[in-house]
C-alpha positions as CSV (number, residue, x, y, z in Angstrom):
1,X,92.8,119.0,104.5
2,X,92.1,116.9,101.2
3,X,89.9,114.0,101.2
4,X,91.2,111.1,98.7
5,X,88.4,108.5,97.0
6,X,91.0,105.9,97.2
7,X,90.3,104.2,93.8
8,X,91.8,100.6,92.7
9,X,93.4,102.3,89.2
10,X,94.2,100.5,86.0
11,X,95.0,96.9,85.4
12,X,94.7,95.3,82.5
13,X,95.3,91.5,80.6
14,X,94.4,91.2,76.7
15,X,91.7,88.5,76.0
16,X,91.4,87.6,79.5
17,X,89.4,89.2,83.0
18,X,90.7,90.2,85.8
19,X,88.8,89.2,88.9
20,X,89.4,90.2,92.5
21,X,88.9,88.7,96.0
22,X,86.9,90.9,98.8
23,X,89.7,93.2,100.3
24,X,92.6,92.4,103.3
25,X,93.4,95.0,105.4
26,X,96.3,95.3,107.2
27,X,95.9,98.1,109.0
28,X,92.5,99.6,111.2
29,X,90.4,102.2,110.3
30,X,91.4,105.9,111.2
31,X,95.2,104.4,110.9
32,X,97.9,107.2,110.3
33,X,99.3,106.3,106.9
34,X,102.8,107.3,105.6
35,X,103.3,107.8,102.0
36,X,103.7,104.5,99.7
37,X,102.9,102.7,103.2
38,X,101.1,99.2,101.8
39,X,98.1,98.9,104.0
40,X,95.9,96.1,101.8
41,X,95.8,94.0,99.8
42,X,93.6,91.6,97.6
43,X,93.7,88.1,95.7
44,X,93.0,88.0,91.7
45,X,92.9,85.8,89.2
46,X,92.8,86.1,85.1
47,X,89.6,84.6,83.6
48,X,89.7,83.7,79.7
49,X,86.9,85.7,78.4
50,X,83.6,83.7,76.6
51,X,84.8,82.1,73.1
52,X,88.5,83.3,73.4
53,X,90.2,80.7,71.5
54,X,92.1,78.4,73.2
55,X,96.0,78.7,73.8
56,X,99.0,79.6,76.3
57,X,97.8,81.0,80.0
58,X,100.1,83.4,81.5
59,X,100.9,82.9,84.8
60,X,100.0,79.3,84.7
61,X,102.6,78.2,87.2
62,X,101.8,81.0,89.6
63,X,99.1,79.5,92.2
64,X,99.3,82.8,94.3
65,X,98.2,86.5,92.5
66,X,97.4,89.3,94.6
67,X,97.9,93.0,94.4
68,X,99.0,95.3,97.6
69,X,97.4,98.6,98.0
70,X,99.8,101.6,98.5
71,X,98.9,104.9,99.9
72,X,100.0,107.6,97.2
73,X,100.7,110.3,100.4
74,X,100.1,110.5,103.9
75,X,96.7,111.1,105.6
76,X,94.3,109.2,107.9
77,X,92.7,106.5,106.3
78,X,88.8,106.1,106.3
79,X,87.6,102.6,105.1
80,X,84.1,102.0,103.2
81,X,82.2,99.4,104.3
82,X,81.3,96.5,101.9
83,X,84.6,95.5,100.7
84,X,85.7,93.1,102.8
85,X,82.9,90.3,103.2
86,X,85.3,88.2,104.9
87,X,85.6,83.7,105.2
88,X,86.1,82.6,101.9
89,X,84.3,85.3,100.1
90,X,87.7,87.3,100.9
91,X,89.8,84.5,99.6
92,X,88.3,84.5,95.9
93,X,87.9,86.3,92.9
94,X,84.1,87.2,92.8
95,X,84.2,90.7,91.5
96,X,85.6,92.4,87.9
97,X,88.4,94.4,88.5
98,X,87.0,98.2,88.1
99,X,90.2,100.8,88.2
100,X,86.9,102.9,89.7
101,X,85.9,101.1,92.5
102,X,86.2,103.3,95.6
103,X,87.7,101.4,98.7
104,X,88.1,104.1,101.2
105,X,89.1,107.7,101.4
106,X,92.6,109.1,102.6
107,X,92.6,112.8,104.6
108,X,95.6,114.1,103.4
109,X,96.9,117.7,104.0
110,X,96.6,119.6,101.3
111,X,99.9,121.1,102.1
112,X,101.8,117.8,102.0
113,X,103.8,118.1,98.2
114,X,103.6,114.4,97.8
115,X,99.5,115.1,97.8
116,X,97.8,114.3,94.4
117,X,95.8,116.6,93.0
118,X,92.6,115.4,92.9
119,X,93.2,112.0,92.7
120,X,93.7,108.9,95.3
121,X,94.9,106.2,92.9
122,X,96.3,103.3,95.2
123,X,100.0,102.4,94.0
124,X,99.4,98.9,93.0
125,X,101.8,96.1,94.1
126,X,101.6,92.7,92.2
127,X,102.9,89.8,93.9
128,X,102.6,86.6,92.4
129,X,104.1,82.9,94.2
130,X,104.9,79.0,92.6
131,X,104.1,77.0,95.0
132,X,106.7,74.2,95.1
133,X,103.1,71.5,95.0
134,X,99.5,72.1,94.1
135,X,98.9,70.6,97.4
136,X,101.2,73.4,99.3
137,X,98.5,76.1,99.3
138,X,97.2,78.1,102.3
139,X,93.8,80.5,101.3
140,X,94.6,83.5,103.6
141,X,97.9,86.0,104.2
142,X,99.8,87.7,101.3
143,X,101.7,85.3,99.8
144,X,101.1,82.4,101.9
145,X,102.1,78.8,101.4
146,X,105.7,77.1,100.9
147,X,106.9,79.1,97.2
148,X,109.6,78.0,95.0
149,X,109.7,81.0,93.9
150,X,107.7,84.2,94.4
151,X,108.1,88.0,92.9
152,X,106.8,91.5,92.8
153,X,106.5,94.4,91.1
154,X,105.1,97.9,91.3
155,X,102.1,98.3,88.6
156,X,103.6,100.7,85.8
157,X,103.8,101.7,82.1
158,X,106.7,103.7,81.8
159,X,110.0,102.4,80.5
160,X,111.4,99.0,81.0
161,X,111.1,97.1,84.6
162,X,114.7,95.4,85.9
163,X,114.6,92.4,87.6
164,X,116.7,91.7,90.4
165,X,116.9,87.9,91.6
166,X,118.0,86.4,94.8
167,X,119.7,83.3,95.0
168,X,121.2,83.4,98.4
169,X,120.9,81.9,101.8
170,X,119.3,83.4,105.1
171,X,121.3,86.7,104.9
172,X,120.0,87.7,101.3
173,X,116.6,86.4,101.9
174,X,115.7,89.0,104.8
175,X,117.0,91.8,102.5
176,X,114.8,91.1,99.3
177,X,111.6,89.1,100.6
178,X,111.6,90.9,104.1
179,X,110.5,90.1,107.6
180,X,107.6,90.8,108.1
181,X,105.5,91.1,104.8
182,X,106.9,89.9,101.8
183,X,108.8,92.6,100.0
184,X,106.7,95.0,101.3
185,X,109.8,96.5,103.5
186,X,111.9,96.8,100.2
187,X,109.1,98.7,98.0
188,X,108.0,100.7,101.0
189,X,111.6,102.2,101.9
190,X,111.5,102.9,97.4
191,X,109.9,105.0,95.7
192,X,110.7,103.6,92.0
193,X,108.6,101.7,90.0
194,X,111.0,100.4,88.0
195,X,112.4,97.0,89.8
196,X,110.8,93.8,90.2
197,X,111.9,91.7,92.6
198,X,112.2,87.9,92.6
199,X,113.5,85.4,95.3
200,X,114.1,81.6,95.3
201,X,114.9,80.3,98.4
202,X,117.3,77.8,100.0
203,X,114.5,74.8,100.1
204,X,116.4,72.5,100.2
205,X,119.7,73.4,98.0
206,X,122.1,76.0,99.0
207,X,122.7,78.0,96.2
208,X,126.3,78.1,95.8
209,X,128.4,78.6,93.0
210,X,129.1,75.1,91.8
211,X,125.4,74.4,92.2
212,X,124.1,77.6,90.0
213,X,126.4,76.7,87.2
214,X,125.9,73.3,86.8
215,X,122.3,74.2,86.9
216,X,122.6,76.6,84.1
217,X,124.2,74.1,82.4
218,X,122.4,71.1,82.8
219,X,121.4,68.9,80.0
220,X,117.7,66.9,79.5
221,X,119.3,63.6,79.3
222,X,121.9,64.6,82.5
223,X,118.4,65.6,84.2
224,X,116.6,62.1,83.8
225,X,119.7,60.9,84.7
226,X,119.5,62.6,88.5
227,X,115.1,62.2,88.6
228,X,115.9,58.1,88.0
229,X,118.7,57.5,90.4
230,X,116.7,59.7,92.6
231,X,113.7,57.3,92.3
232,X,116.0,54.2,92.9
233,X,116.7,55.4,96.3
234,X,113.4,55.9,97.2
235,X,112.5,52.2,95.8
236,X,115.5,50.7,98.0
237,X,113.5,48.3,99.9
238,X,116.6,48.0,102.6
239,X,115.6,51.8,103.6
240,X,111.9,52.2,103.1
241,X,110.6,55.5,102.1
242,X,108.5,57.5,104.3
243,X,106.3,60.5,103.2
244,X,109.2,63.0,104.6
245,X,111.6,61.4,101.8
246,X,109.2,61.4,99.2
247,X,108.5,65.3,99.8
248,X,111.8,66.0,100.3
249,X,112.5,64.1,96.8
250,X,110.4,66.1,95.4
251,X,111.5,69.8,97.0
252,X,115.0,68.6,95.6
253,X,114.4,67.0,91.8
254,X,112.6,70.3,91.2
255,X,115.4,72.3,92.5
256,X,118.0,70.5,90.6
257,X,116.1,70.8,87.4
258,X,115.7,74.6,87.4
259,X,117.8,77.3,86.8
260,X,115.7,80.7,88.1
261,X,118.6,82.6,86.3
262,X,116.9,81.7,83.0
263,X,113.1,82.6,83.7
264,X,111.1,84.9,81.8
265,X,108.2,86.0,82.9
266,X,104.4,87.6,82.5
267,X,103.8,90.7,84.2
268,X,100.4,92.6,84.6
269,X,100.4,96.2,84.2
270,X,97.9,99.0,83.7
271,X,97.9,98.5,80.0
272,X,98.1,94.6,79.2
273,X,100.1,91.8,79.8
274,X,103.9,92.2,79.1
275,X,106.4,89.4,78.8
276,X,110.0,90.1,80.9
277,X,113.2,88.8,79.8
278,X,115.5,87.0,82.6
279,X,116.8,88.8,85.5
280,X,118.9,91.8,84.8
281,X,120.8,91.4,88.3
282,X,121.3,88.2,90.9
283,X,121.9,88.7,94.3
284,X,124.4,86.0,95.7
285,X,125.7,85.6,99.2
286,X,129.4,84.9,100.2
287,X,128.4,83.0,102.8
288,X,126.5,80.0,100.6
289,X,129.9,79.5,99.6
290,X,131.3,76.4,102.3
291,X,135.0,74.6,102.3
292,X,133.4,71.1,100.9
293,X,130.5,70.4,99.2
294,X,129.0,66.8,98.1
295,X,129.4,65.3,94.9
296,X,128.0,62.5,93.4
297,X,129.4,59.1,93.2
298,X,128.3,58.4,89.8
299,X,127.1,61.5,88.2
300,X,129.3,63.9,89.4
301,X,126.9,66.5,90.5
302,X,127.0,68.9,92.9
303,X,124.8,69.4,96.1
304,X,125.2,71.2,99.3
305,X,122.1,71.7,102.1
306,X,122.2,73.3,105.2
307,X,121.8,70.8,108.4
308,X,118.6,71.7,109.5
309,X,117.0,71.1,106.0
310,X,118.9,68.1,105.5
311,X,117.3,66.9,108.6
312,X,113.5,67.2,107.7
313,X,114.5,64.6,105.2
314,X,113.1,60.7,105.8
315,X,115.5,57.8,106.5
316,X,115.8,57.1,102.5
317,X,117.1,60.0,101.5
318,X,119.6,60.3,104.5
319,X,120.9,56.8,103.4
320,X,120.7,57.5,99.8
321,X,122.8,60.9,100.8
322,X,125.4,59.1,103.0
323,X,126.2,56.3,100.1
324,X,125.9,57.8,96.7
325,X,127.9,61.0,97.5
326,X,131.4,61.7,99.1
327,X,132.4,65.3,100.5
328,X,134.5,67.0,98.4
329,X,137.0,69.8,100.0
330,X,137.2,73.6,98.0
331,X,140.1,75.6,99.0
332,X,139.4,79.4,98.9
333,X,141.2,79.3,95.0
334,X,138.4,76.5,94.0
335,X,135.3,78.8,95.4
336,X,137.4,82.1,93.1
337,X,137.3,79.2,90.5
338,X,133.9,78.6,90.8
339,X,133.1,82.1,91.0
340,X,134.7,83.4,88.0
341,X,133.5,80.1,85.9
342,X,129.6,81.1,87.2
343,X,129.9,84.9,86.5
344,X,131.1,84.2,82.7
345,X,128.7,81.8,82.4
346,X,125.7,84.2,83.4
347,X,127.0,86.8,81.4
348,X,127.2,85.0,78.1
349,X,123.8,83.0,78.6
350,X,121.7,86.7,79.7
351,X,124.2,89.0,80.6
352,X,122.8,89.5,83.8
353,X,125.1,91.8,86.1
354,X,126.0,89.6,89.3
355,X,126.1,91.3,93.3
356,X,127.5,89.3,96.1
357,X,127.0,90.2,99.2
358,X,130.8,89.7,101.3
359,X,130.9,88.5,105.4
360,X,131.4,90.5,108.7
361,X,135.3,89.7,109.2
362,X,134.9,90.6,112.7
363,X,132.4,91.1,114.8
364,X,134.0,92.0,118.2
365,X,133.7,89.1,120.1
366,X,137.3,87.5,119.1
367,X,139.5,87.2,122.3
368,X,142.1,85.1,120.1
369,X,145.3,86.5,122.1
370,X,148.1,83.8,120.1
371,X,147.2,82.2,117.0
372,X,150.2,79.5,117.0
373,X,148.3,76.8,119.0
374,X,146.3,76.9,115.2
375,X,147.2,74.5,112.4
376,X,147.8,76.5,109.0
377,X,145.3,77.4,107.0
378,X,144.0,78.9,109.2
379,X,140.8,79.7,107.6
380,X,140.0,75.7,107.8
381,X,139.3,76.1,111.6
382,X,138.8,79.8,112.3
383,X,135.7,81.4,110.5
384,X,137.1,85.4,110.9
385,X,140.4,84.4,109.2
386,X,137.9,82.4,106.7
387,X,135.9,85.5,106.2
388,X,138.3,87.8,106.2
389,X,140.5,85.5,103.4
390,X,137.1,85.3,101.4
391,X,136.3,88.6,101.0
392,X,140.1,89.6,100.4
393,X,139.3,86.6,97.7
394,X,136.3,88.3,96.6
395,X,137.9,92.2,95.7
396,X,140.8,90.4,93.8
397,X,138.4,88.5,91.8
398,X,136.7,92.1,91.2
399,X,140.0,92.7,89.3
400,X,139.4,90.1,86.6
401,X,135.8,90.0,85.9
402,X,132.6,92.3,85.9
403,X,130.6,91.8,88.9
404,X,129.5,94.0,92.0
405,X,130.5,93.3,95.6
406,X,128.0,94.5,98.4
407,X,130.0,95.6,101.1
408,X,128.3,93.7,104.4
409,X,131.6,94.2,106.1
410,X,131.9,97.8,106.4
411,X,128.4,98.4,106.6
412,X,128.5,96.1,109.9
413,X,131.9,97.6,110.9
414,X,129.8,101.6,110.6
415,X,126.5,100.0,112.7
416,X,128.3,97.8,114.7
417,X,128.3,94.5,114.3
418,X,128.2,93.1,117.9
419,X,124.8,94.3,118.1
420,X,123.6,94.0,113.9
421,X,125.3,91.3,112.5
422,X,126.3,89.0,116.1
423,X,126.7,85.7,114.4
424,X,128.1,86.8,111.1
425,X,124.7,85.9,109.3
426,X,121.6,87.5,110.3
427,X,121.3,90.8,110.0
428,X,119.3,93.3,112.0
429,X,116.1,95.6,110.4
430,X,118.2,98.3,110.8
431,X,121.5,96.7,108.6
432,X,118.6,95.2,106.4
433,X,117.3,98.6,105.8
434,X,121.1,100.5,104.7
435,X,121.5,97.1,102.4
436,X,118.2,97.2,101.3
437,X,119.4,101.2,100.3
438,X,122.4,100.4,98.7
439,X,121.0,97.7,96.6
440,X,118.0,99.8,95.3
441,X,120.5,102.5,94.0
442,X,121.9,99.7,91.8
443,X,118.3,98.7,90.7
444,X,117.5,102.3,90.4
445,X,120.3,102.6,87.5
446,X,119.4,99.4,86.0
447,X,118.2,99.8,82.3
448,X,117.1,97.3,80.1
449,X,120.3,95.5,79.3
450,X,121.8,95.3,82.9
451,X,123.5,97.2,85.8
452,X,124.9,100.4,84.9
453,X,126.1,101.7,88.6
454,X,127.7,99.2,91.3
455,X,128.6,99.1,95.0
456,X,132.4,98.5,95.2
C-alpha cells in the first residue's frame, strides 16, 4: 500500500494570480475512489497582479471558474483538515493557488499499474460558465446558475486541445453536460486530456438548422433590426409587459445575436494562459429538426422553441409571437436543404467537422396493423415513418457532403429501445454512456484542424 500527498499541481495565468475558494467535496472521507473519479472541486478566480498595466481580461464573460479534482488511481481517500472552512469562505477565492498545497492523501496499492510513482498530483478539471445575466448567479454547486454557455477541459500542456460543441436539444445535452454533474460523466468514462467540451443549451431557441445558419450569418444592422422590433413589442401598451416577458426578451435577443460556432476562447493550463480557436466538431441532434418552423413577418427570420419554454414567456411576447410571425411548413427535402446549406457554411467559416445524432425509428411499441386509414406523407402524422424517412434523409445527404452521423438508431436497436430510448428522445445512462464512447473516439482522433475518424 502507497500513500499519495494528494497535491493541487500546476496552474498558471501570465500577469495575473490565481486565487482559490476553500475546497467542495463530493465525496466522504475513507471513500473508495476509482481512478480519474472527480471527487472535489474548488472556485478560482484570476487577480491582475499590483501595477500590471491595464488591458484585455480573459475570461471576462465567464462569471463561474472552478477546477474539479481527479484521483490519478484508485485507493481510499483520507482528507486533511483545514481546507474546507465552509459558508461563504468556501464560495471565494481567499487563497494563492500553490500546485503544493496538500489536500488529502490517497492509499493506493502499490500494485495497481495506473499508481504514480511517487506522486499524487490531482488531474485538474477546469470548468468555466456565462451566465445568461449578472443577476443569474447561485454561490454554491459546480457550475451552478442558469449558463448560456458553459465548458471544460482537462488541465494539460501537451499538443493541441479539440473542442467539441453541442448545439442540440434534450437528447445531446444529457450526452455532453451529463446528469448528474456537469461533464463530469463524460471526462470520468475518458482518459484523454485532449478534448474540451462546450455546450449551449436550448434556452429558449431550438437549435435547428435554419436557426444556426442564419445565425452564422447574421449581419449588425440585420441584428438591431430584430433587438428594436423586439423592444416594440414589449412597449405595446395593448399587451403590457410583465417581468416574465422582459426576461424571456432578454434569454432570446442574446440567443439570436450569437453564434457559439464562432467562439474562441481562453483556457488555463499548467503553463499560462492559451487562446483556442472555434470549435473543431458540433454536435447536432436530428430531432431539433421539426416539419414547420416560424418565420418572421417582416424580417424573415427564423425561430422555433419548444412548448414548454415558449410557455414561461409573459403575455407580450406570446402576443408579439402569435402576430409578427406565421408557421412555415419544411418538407423532409427543405430540412436536407437546410442541412447541406448549414454544413457548407460551417466548413468554409471554421471548418469545423459536423456530428448529428439520427432518431430511434422504432421503438417497439408500434401496433400499426394497416397503414391505409393514413393520408400520404405519411411522415406528416406518423413520427416512426418521420424518423425513419429522416435518417434515410440523413445517410443520403452523407453521400454529398462531409459530415459524421451518430448512429442513435442502432445503438437503441443493440440495447433496446423499449426500455433506453422509450419516447424516442431521452436516453438512458446506460445509451448515454455507449454515445458518450463513441463520440470520445471521434474527439480522441481530432487534431488541430478538425475530425480525422467518424461514426458512419
Amino acid at each position: 500500500m502507497t500513500s499519495l500527498p494528494l497535491t493541487l499541481g500546476a496552474l498558471a495565468a501570465e500577469d495575473f494570480a490565481i486565487k482559490r475558494s476553500g475546497i467542495y467535496w463530493l465525496c466522504e472521507d475513507g471513500h473508495l475512489c476509482r481512478a480519474n473519479e472527480v471527487i472535489g472541486y474548488c472556485n478560482i478566480s484570476l487577480e491582475k497582479i499590483t501595477r500590471q498595466r491595464s488591458g484585455s481580461f480573459p475570461m471576462a464573460d465567464e462569471q463561474e471558474f472552478q477546477v474539479a479534482f481527479a484521483t490519478p488511481c484508485a485507493g481510499r481517500l483520507k482528507i486533511k483538515a483545514g481546507n474546507s472552512p465552509g459558508g461563504y469562505l468556501n464560495a471565494y477565492g481567499l487563497r494563492t493557488w500553490d500546485p503544493e498545497d496538500v489536500v488529502g492523501h490517497l492509499d493506493a496499492a502499490s500494485s495497481d499499474p495506473a499508481a504514480p510513482d511517487g506522486s499524487g498530483r490531482l488531474r485538474l478539471l477546469l470548468l468555466a460558465g456565462r451566465r445568461m445575466s449578472g443577476l443569474a448567479d447561485v454561490d454554491f454547486g459546480l457550475l451552478p446558475g442558469w449558463h448560456s454557455r458553459s465548458r471544460a477541459w482537462w488541465s494539460q500542456d501537451t499538443g493541441s486541445l479539440s473542442t467539441l460543441l453541442c448545439l442540440g436539444i434534450c437528447d445531446a445535452a444529457g450526452i455532453v453536460r451529463g446528469n448528474k454533474v456537469p461533464f463530469v460523466e463524460f471526462f470520468e468514462g475518458s482518459n484523454s486530456p485532449a478534448a474540451q467540451l462546450v455546450y449551449v443549451p436550448d434556452h429558449p431557441v431550438v437549435p435547428c438548422a435554419p436557426i444556426l445558419l442564419e445565425q452564422l450569418e447574421r449581419t449588425a444592422s440585420e441584428k438591431q433590426a430584430i433587438a428594436a422590433d423586439l423592444a416594440a413589442a414589449l412597449a405595446n401598451t395593448r399587451t403590457p409587459a410583465t417581468a416574465d416577458d422582459w426576461l424571456f426578451a432578454g434569454a432570446l435577443q442574446a440567443s439570436l445575436e450569437q453564434s457559439p460556432m464562432l467562439d474562441s476562447y481562453d483556457m488555463l493550463t499548467p503553463s499560462g494562459l492559451r487562446k483556442q480557436r472555434p470549435a473543431d466538431a458540433i454536435l447536432l441532434s436530428l430531432s431539433s429538426e421539426v416539419q414547420s418552423v416560424l418565420k418572421h413577418k417582416k424580417l424573415g427570420y427564423s425561430l422555433q422553441m419548444l412548448r414548454h419554454r415558449q410557455a414561461s414567456a409573459g403575455p407580450a411576447i406570446k402576443s408579439w409571437l402569435s402576430s409578427a410571425f406565421e408557421p412555415v411548413k419544411r418538407s423532409i427535402d427543405d430540412i436536407r436543404r437546410d442541412y447541406r446549406r448549414l454544413i457548407e457554411a460551417i466548413a468554409a467559416k471554421t471548418g469545423a467537422r459536423v456530428l448529428i445524432l439520427n432518431r430511434m425509428s422504432s421503438s417497439g411499441f408500434e401496433d400499426i396493423l394497416s397503414y391505409s386509414p393514413f393520408d400520404a406523407p405519411l411522415y406528416e402524422t406518423l413520427e416512426n415513418i418521420a424518423a425513419k424517412e429522416m435518417n434515410l434523409m440523413l445517410h443520403d445527404l452523407a453521400e454529398e457532403c462531409d459530415f459524421s452521423i451518430v448512429d442513435v438508431d442502432s445503438i437503441a436497436a443493440y440495447l433496446g429501445g423499449a426500455e433506453h430510448l422509450p419516447d424516442g428522445i431521452h436516453h438512458s445512462a446506460a445509451m448515454q454512456s455507449v454515445l458518450r464512447t463513441a463520440i470520445a473516439g471521434i474527439m480522441d482522433d481530432l487534431g488541430p484542424g478538425g475530425v480525422a475518424a467518424a461514426i458512419r
